[in-house]
C-alpha positions as CSV (number, residue, x, y, z in Angstrom):
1,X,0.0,0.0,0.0
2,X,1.8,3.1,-1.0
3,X,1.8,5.9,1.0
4,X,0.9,9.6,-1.3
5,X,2.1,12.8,0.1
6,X,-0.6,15.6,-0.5
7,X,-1.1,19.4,-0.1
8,X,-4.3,21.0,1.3
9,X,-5.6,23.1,-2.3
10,X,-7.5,24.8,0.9
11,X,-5.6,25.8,3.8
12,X,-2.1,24.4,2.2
13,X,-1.6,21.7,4.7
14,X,0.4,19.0,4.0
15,X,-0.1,15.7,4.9
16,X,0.7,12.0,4.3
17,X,-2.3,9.1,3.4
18,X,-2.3,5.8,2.8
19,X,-4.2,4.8,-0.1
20,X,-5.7,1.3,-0.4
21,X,-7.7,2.3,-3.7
22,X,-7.6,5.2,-6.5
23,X,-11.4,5.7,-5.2
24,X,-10.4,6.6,-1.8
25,X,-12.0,10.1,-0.6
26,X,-9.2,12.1,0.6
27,X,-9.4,15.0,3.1
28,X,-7.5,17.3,5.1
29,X,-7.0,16.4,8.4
30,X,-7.0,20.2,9.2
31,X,-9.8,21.6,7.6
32,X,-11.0,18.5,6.2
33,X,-11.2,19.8,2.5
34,X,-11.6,17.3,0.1
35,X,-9.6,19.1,-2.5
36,X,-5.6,18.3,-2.5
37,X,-3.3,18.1,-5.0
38,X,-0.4,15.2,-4.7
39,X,2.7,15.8,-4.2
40,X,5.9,14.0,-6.0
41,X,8.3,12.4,-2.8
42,X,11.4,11.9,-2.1
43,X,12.1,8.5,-1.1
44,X,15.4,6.4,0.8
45,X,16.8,3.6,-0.7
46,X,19.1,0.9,1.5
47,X,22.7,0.7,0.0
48,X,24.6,-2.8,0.2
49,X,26.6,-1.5,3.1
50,X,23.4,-0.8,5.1
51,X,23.2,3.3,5.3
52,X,20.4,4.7,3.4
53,X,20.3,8.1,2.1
54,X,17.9,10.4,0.3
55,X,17.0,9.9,-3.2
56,X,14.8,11.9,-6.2
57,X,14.0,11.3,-9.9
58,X,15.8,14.7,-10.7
59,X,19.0,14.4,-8.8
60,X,18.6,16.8,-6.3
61,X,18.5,19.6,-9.1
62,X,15.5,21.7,-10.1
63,X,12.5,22.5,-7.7
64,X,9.9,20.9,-5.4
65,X,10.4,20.5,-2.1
66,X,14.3,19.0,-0.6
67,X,14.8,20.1,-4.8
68,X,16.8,23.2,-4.0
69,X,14.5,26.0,-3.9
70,X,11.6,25.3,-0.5
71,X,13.9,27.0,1.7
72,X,13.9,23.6,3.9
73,X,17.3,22.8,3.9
């Protein structure tokens, strides 16, 4: 079951929801808008000598958040 990381088209919340089907009604947990739009993630990979590090599609480059350009890092 893959977890989807969503923004609040509302009140900009984010938040993380498992998602068992593509019918699934999904909803802020803050102001329980059911209008978000899905975020792209950043996931962790294992390497063979057991540390795991960040990963992305773009290499790090580019924008989106941990992209270079939120501010979060």
């Amino acid at each position: 079951m893959p977890i989807y990381e969503y923004v609040c088209d509302n009140c900009e919340t984010r938040f993380e929801k498992i998602v068992i089907n593509k019918q699934q009604e999904i909803s802020c947990p803050k102001c329980e808008s059911k209008k978000a739009t899905i975020q792209l993630s950043v996931f962790s990979s294992v390497g063979a000598n057991g540390s795991s590090s960040p990963s992305s599609f773009s290499g790090g480059g580019g924008g989106g958040c941990c992209g270079g350009s939120c501010g979060c890092h």
